[in-house]
N, C-alpha and C positions, 0 to 999 in steps of 0.2 A: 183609131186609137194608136198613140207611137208607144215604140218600144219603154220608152221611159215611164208612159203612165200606165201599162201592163204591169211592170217590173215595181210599181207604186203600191197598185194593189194587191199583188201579192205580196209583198213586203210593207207591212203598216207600222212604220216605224214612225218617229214622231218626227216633223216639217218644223223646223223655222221659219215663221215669218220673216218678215223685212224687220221687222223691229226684234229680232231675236227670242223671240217666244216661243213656248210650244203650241204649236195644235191641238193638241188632245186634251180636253177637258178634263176632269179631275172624274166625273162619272164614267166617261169611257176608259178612264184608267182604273177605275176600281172594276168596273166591267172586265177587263181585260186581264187582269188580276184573279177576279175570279173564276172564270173560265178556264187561266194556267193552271188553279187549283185543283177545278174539277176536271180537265185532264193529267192531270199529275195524280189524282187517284186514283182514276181511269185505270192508269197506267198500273199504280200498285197494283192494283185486285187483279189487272191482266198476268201480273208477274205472280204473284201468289196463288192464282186458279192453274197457270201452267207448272209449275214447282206440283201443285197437288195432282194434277193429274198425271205428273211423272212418277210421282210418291206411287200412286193409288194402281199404276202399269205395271210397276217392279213388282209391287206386292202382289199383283192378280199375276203375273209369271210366277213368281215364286210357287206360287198358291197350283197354279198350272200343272207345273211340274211337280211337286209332290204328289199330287190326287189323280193324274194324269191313267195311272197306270192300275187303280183300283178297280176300275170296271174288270178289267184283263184277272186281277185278281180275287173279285168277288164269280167270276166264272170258273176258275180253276180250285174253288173250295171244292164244289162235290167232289173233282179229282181228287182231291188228297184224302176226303172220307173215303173213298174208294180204296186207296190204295191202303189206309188204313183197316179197313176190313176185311180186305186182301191178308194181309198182317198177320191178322186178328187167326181167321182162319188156318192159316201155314202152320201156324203155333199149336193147332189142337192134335189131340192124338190120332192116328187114322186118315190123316188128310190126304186127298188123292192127288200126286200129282197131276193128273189131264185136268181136274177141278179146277185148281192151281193157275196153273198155264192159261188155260182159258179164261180166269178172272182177270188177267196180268195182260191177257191181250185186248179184252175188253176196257180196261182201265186205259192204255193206251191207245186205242181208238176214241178213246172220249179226249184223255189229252190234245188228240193230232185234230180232233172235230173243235176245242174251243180253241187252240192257235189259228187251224185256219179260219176261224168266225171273223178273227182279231185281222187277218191280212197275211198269218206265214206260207208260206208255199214251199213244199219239198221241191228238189231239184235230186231226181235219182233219174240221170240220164243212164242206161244200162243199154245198148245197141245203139245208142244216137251217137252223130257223127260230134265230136271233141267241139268244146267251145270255151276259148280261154279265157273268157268270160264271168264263166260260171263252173268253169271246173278246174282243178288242179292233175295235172298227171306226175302219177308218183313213179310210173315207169312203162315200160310194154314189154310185151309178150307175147308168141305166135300163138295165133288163136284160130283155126280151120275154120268156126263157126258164124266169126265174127268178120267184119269188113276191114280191112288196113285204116289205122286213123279211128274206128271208131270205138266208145267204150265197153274193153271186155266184161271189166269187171269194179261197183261200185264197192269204195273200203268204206267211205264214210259220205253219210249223205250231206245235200249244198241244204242252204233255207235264204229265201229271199222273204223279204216283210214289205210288203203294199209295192212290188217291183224294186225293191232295193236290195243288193247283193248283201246279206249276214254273213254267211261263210260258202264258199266254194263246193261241191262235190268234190273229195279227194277220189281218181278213178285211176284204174290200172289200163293204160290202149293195146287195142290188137298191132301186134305187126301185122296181120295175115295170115295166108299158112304158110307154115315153117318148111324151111327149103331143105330140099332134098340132099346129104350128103353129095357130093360128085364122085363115081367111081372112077379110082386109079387104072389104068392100064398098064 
């Protein structure tokens, strides 16, 4: 087969004969006709199903993101009845503080159990050696007990969520221990 009658039939365009007529019968051209057609709808419904399923992506993100976070907050309801009864109690006459206190520390032990269900992770690095990473140093200070470099002292604690840094540890670092005046002679 030469290059020309490759390039023939891939390209079915219509031949003149010698006597200048076309080749294509009036059935192959109505043939061909309607073929264009039924690709040309093809096509539509191809461009209309992908427009829908852009449509129907936006919407299910949207959808995503609103409701996204309702599990997180159908767990932290009993917390808030808690804290609310907590409340409730403070309010009566005779209430005991240690009562109090321990309802208060209980309630947040439930809060810090359904964050971490969720993925939060405390970061109260307290003797561990500095990591800028995940801690902020607000200053130092000599510290006999502690190691040079490492945190004496946590001001506010870090929270990371599923290994992603939220906020830092702000920590106070040890110098060390604190050096000795030199005496004068």
């Amino acid at each position: 087969m030469s290059d020309s009658e490759s390039t023939d039939t891939l390209n079915p365009e219509p031949r003149d004969d010698a006597a200048g007529k076309s080749t294509l019968t009036p059935d192959a051209l109505a043939g061909a006709k309607q073929e264009a057609a039924a690709n040309y709808d093809r096509y539509l419904r191809a461009v209309a199903d992908l427009e829908n399923f852009r449509r129907r992506a936006v919407r299910e993100k949207d959808e995503l993101r609103q409701f996204a976070i309702s599990r997180v907050l159908e767990d932290l309801l009993p917390v808030m009845d808690n804290l609310a009864l907590g409340l409730n109690a403070a309010k009566q006459p005779g209430a005991e503080m240690k009562t109090l206190v321990a309802g208060v520390e209980m309630v947040l032990t439930q809060l810090k159990s359904v964050l971490a269900n969720h993925g939060l992770k405390e970061i109260s690095p307290l003797g561990e050696a500095f990591d800028a990473n995940q801690h902020e140093s607000l200053s130092a200070q000599p510290d006999p007990k502690v190691p040079e470099g490492n945190v004496a002292q946590v001001v506010r604690t870090g929270y990371a969520l599923n290994g992603r840094l939220l906020r830092p540890a702000a920590v106070i670092l040890s110098r060390g221990a604190g050096k000795k005046p030199e005496a004068k002679a």
